[in-house]
BALOBA-1460 file (C-alpha; in Angstrom, 3 decimals):
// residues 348
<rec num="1" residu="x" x="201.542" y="146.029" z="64.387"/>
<rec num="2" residu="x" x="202.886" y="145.694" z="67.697"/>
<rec num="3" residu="x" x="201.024" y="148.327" z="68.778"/>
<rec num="4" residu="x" x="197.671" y="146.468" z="67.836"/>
<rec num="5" residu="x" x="198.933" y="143.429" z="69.642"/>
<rec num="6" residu="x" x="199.502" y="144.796" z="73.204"/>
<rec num="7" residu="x" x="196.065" y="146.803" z="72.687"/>
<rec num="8" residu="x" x="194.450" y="142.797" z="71.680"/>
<rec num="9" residu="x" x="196.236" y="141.335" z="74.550"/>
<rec num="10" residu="x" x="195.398" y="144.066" z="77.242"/>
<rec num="11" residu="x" x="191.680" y="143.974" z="76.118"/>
<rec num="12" residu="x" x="191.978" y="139.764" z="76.764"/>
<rec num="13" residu="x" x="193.249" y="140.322" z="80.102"/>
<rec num="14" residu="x" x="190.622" y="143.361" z="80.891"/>
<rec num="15" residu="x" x="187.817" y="141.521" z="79.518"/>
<rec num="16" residu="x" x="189.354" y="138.448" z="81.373"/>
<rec num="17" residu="x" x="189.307" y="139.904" z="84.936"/>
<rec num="18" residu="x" x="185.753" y="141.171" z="84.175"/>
<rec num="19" residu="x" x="183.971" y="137.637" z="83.574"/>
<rec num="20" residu="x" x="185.918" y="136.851" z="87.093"/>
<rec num="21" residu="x" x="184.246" y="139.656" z="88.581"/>
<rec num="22" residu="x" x="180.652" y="138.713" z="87.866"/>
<rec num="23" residu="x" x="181.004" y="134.839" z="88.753"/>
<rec num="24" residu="x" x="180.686" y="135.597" z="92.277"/>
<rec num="25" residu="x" x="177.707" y="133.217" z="92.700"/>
<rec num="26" residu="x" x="176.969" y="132.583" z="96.208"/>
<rec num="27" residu="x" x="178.036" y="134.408" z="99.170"/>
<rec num="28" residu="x" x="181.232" y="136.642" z="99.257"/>
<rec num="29" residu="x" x="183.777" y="133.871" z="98.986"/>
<rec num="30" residu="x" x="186.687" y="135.239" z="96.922"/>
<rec num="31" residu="x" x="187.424" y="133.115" z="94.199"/>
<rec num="32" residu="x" x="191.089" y="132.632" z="93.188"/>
<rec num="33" residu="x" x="192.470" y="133.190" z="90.082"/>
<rec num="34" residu="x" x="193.700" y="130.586" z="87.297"/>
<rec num="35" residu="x" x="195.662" y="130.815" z="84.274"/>
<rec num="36" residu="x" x="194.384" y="130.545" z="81.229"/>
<rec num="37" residu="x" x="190.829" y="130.790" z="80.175"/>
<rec num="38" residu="x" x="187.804" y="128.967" z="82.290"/>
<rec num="39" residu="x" x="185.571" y="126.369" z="80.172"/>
<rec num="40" residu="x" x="182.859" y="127.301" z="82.055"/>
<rec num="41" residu="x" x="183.035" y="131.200" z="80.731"/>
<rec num="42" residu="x" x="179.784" y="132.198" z="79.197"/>
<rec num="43" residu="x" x="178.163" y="129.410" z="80.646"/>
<rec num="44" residu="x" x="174.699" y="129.533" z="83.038"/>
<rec num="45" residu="x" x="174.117" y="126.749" z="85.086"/>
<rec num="46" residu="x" x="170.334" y="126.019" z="86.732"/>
<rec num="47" residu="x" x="170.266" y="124.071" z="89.542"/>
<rec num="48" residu="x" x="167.551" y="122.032" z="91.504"/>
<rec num="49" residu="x" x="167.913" y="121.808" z="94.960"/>
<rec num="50" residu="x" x="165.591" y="119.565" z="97.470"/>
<rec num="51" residu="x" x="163.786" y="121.738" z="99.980"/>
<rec num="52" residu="x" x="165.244" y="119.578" z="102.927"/>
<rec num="53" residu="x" x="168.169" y="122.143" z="104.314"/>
<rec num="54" residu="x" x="170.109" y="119.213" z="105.020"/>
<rec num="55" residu="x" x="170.776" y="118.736" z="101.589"/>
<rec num="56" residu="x" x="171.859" y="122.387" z="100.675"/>
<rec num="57" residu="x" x="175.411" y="121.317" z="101.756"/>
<rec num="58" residu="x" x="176.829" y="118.737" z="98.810"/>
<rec num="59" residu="x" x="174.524" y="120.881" z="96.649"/>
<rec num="60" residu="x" x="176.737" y="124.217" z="97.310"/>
<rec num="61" residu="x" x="179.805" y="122.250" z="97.681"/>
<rec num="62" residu="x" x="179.045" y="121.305" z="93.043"/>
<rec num="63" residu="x" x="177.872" y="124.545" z="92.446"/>
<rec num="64" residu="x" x="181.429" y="126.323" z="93.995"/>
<rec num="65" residu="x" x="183.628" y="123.738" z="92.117"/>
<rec num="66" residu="x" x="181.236" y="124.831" z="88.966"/>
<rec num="67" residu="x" x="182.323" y="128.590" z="89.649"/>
<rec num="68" residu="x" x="185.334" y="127.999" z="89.925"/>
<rec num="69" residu="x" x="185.566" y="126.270" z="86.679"/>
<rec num="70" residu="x" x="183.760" y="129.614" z="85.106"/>
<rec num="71" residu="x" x="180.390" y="128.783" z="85.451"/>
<rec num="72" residu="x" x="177.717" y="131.523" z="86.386"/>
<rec num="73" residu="x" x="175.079" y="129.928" z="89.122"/>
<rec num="74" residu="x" x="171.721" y="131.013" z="88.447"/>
<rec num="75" residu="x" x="169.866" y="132.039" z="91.789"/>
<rec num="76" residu="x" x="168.618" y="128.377" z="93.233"/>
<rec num="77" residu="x" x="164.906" y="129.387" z="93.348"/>
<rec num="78" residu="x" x="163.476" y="126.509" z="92.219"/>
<rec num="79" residu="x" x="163.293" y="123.201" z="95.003"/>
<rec num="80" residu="x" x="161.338" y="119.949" z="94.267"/>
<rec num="81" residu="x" x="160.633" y="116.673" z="95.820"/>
<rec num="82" residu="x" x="161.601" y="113.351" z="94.460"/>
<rec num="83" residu="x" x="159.999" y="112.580" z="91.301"/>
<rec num="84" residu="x" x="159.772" y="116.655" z="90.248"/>
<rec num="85" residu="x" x="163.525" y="116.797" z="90.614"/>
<rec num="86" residu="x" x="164.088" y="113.991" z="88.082"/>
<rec num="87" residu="x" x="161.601" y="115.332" z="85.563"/>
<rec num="88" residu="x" x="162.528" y="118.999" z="86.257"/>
<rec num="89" residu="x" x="166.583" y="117.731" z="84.979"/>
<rec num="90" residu="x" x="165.089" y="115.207" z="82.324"/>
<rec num="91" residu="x" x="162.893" y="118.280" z="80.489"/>
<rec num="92" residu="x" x="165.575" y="120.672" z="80.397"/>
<rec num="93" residu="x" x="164.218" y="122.614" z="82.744"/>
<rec num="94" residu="x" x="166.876" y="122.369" z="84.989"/>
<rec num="95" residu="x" x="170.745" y="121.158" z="84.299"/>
<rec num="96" residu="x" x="171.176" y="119.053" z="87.325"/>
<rec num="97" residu="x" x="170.667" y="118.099" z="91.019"/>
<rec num="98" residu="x" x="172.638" y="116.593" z="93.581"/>
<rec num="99" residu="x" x="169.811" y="114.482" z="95.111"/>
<rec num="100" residu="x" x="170.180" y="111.171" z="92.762"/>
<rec num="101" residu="x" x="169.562" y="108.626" z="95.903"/>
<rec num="102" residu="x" x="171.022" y="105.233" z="94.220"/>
<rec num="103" residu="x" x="168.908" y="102.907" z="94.668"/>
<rec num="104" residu="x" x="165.939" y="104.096" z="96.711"/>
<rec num="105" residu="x" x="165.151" y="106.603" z="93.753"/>
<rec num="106" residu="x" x="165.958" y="104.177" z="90.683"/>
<rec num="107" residu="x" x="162.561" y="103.756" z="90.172"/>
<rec num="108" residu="x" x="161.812" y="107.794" z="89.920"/>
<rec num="109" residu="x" x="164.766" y="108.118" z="87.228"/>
<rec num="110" residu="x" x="163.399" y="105.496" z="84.810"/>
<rec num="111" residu="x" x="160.357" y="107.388" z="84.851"/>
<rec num="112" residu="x" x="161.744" y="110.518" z="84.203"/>
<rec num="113" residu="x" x="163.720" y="109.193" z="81.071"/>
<rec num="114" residu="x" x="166.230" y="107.103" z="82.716"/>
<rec num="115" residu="x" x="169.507" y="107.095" z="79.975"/>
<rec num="116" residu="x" x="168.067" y="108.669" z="77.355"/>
<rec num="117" residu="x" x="167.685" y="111.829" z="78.722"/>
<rec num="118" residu="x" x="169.224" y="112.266" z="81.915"/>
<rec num="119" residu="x" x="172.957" y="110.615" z="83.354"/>
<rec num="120" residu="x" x="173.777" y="109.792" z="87.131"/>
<rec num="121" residu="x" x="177.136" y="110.796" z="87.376"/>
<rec num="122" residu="x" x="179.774" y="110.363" z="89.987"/>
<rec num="123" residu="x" x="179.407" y="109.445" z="93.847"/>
<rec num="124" residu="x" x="179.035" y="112.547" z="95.479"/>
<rec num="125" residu="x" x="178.373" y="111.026" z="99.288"/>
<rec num="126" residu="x" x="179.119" y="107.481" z="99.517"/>
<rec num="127" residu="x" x="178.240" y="105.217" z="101.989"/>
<rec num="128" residu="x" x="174.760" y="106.762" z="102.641"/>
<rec num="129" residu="x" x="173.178" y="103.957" z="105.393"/>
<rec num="130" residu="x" x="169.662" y="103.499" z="106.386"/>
<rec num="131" residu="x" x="167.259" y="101.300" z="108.697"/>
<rec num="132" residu="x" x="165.251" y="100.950" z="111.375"/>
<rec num="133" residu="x" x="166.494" y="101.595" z="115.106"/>
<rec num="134" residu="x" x="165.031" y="101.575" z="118.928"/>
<rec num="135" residu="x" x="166.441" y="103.608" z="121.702"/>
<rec num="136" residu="x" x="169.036" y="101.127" z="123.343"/>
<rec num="137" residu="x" x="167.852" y="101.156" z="127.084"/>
<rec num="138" residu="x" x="164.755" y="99.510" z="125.637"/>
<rec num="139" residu="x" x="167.050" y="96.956" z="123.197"/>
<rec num="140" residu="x" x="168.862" y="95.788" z="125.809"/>
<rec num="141" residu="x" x="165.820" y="95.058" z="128.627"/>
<rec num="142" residu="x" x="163.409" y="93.383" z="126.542"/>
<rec num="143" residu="x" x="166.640" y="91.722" z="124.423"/>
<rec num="144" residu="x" x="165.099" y="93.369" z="121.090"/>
<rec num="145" residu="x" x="167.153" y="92.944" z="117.758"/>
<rec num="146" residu="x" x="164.904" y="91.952" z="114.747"/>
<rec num="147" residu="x" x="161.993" y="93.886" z="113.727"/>
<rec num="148" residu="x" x="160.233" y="90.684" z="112.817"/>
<rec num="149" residu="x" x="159.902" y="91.110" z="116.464"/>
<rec num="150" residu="x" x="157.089" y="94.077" z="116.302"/>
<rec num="151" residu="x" x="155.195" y="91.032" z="115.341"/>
<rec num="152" residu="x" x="154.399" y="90.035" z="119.036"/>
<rec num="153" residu="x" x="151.825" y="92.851" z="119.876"/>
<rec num="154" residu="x" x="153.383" y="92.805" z="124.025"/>
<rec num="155" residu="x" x="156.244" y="94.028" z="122.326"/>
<rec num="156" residu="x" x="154.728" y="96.089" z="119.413"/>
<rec num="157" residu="x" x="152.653" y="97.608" z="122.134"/>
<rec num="158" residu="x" x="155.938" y="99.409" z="124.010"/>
<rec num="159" residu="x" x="156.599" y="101.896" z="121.493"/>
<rec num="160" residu="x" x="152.967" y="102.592" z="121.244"/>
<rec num="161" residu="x" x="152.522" y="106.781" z="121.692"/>
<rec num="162" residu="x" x="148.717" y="107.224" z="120.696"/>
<rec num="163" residu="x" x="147.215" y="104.957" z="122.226"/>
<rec num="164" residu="x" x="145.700" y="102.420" z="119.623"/>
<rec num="165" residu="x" x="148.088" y="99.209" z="120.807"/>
<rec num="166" residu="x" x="150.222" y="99.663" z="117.874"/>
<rec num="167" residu="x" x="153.671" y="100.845" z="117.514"/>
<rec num="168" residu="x" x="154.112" y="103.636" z="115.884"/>
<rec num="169" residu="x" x="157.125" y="103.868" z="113.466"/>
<rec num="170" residu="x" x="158.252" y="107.252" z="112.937"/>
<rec num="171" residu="x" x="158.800" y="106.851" z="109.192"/>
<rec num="172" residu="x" x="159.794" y="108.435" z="105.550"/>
<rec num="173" residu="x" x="157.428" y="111.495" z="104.061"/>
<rec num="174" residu="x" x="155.300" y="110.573" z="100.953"/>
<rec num="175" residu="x" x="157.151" y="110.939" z="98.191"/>
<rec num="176" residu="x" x="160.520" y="110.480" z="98.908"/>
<rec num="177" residu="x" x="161.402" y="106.874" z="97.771"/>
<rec num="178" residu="x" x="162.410" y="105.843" z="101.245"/>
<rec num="179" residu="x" x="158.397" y="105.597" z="102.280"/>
<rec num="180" residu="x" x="158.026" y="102.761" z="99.105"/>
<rec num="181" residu="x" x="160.534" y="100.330" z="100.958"/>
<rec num="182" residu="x" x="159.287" y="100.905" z="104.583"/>
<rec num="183" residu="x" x="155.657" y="99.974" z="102.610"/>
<rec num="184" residu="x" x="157.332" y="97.110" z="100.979"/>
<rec num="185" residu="x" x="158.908" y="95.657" z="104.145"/>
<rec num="186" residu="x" x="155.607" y="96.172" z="105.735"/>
<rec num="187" residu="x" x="154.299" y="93.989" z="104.121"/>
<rec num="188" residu="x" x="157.007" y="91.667" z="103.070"/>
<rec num="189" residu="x" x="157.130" y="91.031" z="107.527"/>
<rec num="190" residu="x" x="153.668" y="91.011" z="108.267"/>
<rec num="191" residu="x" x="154.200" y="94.074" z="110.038"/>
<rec num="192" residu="x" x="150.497" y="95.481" z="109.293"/>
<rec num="193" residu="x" x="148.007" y="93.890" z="112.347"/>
<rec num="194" residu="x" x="150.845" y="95.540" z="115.263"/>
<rec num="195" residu="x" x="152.587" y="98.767" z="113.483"/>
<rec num="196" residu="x" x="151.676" y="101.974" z="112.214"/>
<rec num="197" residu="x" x="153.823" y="104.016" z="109.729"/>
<rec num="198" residu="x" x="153.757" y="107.314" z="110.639"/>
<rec num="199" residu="x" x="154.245" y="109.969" z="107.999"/>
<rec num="200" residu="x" x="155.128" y="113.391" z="108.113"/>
<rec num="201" residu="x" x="157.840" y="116.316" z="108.050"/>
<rec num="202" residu="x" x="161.142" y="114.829" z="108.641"/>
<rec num="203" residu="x" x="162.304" y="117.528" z="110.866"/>
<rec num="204" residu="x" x="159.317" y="117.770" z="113.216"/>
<rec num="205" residu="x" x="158.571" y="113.823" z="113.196"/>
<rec num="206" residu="x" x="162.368" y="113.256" z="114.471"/>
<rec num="207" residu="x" x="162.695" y="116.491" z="116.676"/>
<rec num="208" residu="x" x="159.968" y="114.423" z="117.550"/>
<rec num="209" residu="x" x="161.831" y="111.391" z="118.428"/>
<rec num="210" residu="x" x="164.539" y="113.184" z="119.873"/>
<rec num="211" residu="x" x="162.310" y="114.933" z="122.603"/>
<rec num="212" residu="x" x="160.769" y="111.730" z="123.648"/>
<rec num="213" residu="x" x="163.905" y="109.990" z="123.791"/>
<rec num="214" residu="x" x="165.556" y="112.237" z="126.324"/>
<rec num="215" residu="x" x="162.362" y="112.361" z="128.415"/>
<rec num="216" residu="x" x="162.616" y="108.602" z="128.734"/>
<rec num="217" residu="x" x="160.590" y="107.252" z="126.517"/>
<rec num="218" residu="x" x="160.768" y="104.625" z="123.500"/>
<rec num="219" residu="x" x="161.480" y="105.415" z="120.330"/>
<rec num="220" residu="x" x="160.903" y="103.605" z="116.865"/>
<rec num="221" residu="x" x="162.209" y="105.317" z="113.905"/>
<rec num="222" residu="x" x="163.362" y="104.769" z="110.420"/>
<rec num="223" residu="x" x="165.992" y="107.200" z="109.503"/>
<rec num="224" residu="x" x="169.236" y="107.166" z="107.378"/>
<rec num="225" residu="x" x="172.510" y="109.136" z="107.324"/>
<rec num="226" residu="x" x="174.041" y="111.412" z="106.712"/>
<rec num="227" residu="x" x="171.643" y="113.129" z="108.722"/>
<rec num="228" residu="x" x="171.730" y="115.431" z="111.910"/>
<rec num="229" residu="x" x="169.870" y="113.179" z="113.561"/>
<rec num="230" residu="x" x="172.613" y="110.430" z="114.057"/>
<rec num="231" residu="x" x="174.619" y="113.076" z="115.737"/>
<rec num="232" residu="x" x="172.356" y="113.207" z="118.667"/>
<rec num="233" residu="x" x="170.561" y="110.120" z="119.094"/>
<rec num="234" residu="x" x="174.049" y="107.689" z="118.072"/>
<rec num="235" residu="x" x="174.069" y="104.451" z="116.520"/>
<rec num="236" residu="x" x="175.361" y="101.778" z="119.207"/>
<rec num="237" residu="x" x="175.808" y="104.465" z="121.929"/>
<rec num="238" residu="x" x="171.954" y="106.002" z="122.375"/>
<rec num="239" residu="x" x="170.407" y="103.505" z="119.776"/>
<rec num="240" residu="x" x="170.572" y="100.391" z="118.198"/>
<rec num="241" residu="x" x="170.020" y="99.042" z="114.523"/>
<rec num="242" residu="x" x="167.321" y="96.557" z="113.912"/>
<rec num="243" residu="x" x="168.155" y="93.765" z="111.722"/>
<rec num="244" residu="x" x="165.584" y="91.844" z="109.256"/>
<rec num="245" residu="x" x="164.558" y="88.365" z="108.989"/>
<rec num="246" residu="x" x="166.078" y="88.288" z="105.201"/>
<rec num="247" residu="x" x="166.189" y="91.077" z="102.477"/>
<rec num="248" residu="x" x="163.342" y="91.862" z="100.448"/>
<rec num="249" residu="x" x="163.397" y="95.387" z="98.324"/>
<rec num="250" residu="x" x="160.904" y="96.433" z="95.776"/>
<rec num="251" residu="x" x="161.639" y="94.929" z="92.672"/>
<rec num="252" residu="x" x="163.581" y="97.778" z="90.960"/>
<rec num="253" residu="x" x="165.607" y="97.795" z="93.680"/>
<rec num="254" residu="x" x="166.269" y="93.842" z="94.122"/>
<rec num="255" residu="x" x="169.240" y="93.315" z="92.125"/>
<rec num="256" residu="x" x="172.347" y="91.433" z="91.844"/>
<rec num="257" residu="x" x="174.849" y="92.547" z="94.186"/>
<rec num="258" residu="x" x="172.725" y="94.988" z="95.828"/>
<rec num="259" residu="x" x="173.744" y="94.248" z="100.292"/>
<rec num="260" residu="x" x="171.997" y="95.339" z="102.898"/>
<rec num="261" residu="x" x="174.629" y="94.418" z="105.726"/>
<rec num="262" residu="x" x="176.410" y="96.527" z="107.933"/>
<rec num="263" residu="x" x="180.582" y="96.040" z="107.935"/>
<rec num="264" residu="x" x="179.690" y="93.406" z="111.279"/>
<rec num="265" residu="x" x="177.084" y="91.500" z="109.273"/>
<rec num="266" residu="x" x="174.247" y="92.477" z="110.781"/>
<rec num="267" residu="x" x="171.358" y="92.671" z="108.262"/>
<rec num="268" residu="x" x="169.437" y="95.993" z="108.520"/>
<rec num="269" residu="x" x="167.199" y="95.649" z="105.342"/>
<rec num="270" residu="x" x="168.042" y="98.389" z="103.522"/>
<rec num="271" residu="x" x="170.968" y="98.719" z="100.504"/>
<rec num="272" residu="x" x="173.925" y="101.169" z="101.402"/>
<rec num="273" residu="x" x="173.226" y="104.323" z="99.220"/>
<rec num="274" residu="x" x="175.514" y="106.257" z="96.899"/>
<rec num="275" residu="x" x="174.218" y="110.392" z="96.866"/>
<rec num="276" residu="x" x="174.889" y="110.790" z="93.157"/>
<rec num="277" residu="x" x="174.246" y="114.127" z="90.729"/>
<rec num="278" residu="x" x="171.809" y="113.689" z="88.065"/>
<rec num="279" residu="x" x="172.170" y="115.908" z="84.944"/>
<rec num="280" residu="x" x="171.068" y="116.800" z="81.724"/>
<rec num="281" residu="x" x="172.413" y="114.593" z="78.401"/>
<rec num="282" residu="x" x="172.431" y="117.744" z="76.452"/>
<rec num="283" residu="x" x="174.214" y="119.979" z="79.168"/>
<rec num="284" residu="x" x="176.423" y="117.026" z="79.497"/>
<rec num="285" residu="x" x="177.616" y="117.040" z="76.005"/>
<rec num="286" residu="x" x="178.299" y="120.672" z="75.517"/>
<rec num="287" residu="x" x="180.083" y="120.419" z="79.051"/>
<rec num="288" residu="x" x="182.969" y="118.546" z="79.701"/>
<rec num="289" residu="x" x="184.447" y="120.454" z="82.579"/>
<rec num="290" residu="x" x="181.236" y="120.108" z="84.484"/>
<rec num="291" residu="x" x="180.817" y="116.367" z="83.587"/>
<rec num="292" residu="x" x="184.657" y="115.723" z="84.965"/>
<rec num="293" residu="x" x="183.850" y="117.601" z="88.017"/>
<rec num="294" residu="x" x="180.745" y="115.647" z="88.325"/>
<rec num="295" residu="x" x="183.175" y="112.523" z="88.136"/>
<rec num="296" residu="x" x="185.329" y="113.581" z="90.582"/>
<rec num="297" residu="x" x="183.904" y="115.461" z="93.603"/>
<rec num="298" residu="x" x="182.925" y="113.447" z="96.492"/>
<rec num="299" residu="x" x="182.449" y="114.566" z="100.661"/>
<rec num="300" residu="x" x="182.852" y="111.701" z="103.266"/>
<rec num="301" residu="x" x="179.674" y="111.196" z="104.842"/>
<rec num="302" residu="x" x="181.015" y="111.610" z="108.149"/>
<rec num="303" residu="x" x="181.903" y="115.413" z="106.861"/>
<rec num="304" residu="x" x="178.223" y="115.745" z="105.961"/>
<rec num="305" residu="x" x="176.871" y="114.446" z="109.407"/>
<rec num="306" residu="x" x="179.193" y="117.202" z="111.150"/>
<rec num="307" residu="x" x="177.903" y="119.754" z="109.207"/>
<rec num="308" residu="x" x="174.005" y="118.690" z="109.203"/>
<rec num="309" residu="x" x="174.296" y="118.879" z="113.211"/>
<rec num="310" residu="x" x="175.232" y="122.729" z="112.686"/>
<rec num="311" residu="x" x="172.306" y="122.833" z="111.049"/>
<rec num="312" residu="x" x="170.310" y="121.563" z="113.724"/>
<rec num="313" residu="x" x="172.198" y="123.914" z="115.961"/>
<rec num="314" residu="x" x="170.455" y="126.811" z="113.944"/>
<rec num="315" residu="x" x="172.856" y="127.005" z="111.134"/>
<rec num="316" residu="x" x="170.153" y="127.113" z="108.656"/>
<rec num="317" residu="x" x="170.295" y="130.010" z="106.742"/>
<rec num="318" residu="x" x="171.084" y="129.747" z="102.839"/>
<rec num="319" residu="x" x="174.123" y="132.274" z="103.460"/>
<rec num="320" residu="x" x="175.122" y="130.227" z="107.171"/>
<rec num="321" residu="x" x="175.306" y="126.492" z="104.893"/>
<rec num="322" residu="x" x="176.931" y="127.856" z="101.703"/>
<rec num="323" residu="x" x="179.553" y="129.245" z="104.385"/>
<rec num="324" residu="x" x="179.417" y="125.745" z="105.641"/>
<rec num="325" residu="x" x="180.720" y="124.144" z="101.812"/>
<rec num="326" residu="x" x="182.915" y="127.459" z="101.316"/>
<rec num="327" residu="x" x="184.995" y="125.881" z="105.102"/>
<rec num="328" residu="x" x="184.800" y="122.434" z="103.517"/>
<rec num="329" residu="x" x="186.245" y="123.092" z="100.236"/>
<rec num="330" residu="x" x="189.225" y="125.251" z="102.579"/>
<rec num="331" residu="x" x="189.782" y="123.051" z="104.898"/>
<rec num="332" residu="x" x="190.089" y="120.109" z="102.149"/>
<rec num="333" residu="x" x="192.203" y="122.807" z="99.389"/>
<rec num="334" residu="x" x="194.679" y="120.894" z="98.105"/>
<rec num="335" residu="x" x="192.181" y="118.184" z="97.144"/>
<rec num="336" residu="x" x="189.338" y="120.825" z="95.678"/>
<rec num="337" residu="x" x="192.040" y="122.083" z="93.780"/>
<rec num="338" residu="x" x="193.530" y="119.063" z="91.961"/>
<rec num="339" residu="x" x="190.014" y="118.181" z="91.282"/>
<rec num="340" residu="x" x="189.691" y="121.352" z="89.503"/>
<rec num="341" residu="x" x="192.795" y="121.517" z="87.290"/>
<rec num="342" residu="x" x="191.735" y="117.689" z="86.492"/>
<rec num="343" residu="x" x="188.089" y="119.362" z="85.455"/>
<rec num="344" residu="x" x="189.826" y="122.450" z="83.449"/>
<rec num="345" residu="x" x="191.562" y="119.799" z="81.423"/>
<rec num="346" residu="x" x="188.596" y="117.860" z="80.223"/>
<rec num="347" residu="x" x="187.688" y="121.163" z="78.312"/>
<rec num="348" residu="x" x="190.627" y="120.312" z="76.116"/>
């Protein structure tokens, strides 16, 4: 009897170390060991990512805690925009993504399923900001602080780059919620007869911006953080917030409570946004290790700037920004870890 025993528990603790061994996931970071047996053993997780490499970081930073917890990571080969990322978590398809923009993209998860089938969960980057700025020197000598002011065409006419007499507004790509309330506001400021939205691929439309500002010239630009951009061209140092008349949001978006202030007051138009996951009911249910970890991992914003301006450096590689989360989660251990342990007991 004792023999069979020893033979039971050695074939635990072989098979144990085995299931370790093949939840490697990304990358070659070592995973350390924990007593007892992982909830997430057994357990595949697919994940859809945004294509926008800026977002790759909070992403990797849930899928470690996930391995850590026992989860396998199935290869992230699937990316979607907006709208596909919600229905893609909402059909099954995928368990979750980390790209639940509250409230910009309220309006994409209601028609995805909202409740019923899909749960925003936890705050995984809070304080998200967004708005409308103009390169300072240009601010300060033509006194500029309220976009209402794009109104006047004299002044409209000074961040004008094709030509037309129109300013042109480096905006939000189709399709990614932002684009709806620079549409709305459009409108809502009578914006239309002096300003042009321009569309396009976030990285080249403000590597855009950036060149033109360090020639010299003007720059008009929506853009919101965290972001590599705000790293380079600075709020209040190289650039300057516009403020808004009064507030006016789409109506999904205009509800109680909702501010668009900054700390100082200054009304910038758009609501502060919480970077939330969005995951499956089902997978939800069946996993309450991954649903307290949802809960309870979150990454300062300022962290995510920092790291979004290595990417811009050239740090852009899948293996270079999953090395990024795997310094993040060591250089904030002792916090990764308790949110762990907190997970593992969830599982019961």
């Amino acid at each position: 009897m004792k023999i069979q025993v020893q033979r039971r528990t050695v074939f635990k603790t072989i098979l144990g170390i085995a299931v370790l061994g093949l939840l490697m996931g990304f990358g070659n970071y070592q995973q350390p060991s924990y007593a007892g047996d992982l909830p997430g053993a057994g357990v595949s997780v697919r994940v859809v990512k945004h294509p926008q490499a800026s977002s790759s970081f909070w992403t990797f930073v849930s899928t470690i805690g996930l391995e850590r917890l026992g989860y396998k990571i199935e290869k992230i080969d699937k990316t979607a925009i907006v709208a596909a990322g919600y229905l893609a978590v909402a059909q099954g398809d995928s368990d979750y993504w980390s790209q639940s923009w509250e409230p910009i993209h309220d309006s994409f998860y209601e028609k995805a399923g909202g409740a019923k089938k899909l749960t925003k969960i936890g705050v995984l980057v809070p304080g998200a900001g967004q708005g409308f700025l103009i390169d300072k020197r240009t601010a300060k000598e033509f006194n500029i602080t309220n976009v209402e002011q794009l109104k006047d065409p004299k002044i409209a006419k000074l961040f004008d780059s094709d030509g037309d007499g129109k300013a042109n507004l480096i905006g939000c790509p189709p399709g990614w919620g932002c684009e709806r309330v620079i549409e709305h506001l459009m409108d809502a400021y009578k914006l239309r007869d002096t300003v042009t939205h321009d569309q396009g691929d976030f990285v080249v439309i403000h590597t855009d911006a950036v060149s033109r500002y360090k020639a010299g010239e003007r720059v008009l630009y929506y853009t919101y953080t965290p972001l590599w951009l705000n790293q380079i061209l600075v709020p209040g140092k190289d650039v300057e917030w516009l403020e808004v008349p009064f507030t006016s949001l789409p109506p999904e978006q205009m509800k109680p409570g909702v501010k668009t202030t900054l700390p100082d007051g200054r009304n910038i138009g758009f609501p502060v946004v919480r970077i939330r996951i969005a995951a499956n009911n089902k997978f939800l249910a069946a996993n309450p290790a991954a649903k307290r970890w949802f809960e309870l991992v979150t990454i300062p914003v300022e962290d995510v700037n920092s790291e979004n301006f290595l990417i811009y450096q050239g740090e852009d590689s899948t293996e270079a920004i999953h090395g990024h989360a795997e310094k993040w989660i060591k250089d904030n251990q002792a916090q990764f870890d308790a949110w762990i342990e907190e997970a593992k007991k969830a599982a019961g």
